[in-house]
N, C-alpha and C positions, 0 to 999 in steps of 0.2 A: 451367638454364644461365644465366649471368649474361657478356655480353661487352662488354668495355670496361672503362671506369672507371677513374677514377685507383686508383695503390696504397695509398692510404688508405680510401679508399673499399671497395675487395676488404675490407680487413683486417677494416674494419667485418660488411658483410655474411659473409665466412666467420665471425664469430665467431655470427651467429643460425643462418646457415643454412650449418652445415659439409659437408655430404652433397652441395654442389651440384656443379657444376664451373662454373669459374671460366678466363674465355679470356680475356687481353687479350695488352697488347705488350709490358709487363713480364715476361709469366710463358707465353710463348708457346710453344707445344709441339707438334709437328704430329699430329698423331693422324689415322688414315686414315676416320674416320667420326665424328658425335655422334648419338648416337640420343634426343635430347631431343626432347619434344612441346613444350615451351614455352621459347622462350628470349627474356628481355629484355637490351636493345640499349643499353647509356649511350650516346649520341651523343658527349657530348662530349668523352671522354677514349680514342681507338682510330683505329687508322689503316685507310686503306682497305686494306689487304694482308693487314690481320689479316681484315678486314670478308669480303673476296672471299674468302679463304680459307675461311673458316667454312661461310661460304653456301655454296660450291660443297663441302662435307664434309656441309649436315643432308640430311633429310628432305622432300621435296615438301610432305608435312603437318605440318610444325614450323610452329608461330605463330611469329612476332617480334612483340616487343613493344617498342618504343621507348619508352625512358624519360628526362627532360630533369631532372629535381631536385636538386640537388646538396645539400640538408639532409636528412640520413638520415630523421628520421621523415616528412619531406614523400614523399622516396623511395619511404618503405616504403608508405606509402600510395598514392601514384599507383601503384606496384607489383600493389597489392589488388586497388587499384578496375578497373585493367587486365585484372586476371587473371580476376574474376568477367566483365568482358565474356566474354571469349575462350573462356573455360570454360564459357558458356552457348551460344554458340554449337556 
């Protein structure tokens, strides 16, 4: 699950990674649960309503993973290198 991010940004990522779901405040939809283990966070493009909203809809055991990059392959890599933390954990 990817939440946040501008809509350039989304358009990017759904074109690598289409199977995801995809939350932010352009494309906002309320759904009554997200059963994702891992969800990264854009900070800097998402409002807190979407924020609290989400949160209070995953998992106890969903990671977040905050993400600050705004040049896709930098993205995609702090993304990586994020996700093998969390995922050895």
């Amino acid at each position: 699950m990817f939440l946040g991010g501008h809509p350039n940004l989304i358009k990017k990522l759904q074109q690598l990674y289409p199977k995801w779901v995809y939350v932010s405040d352009d494309q906002f939809q309320r759904k009554s649960s997200f059963n994702q283990d891992i969800i990264f966070y854009w900070t800097g493009h998402g409002s807190h309503q979407l924020m609290e909203y989400v949160y209070s809809k995953i998992s106890d055991n969903a990671k977040i993973i905050y993400v600050t990059a705004t040049n896709l392959p930098l993205l995609l890599n702090e993304m990586n290198t994020a996700y093998q933390t969390v995922a050895l954990k």
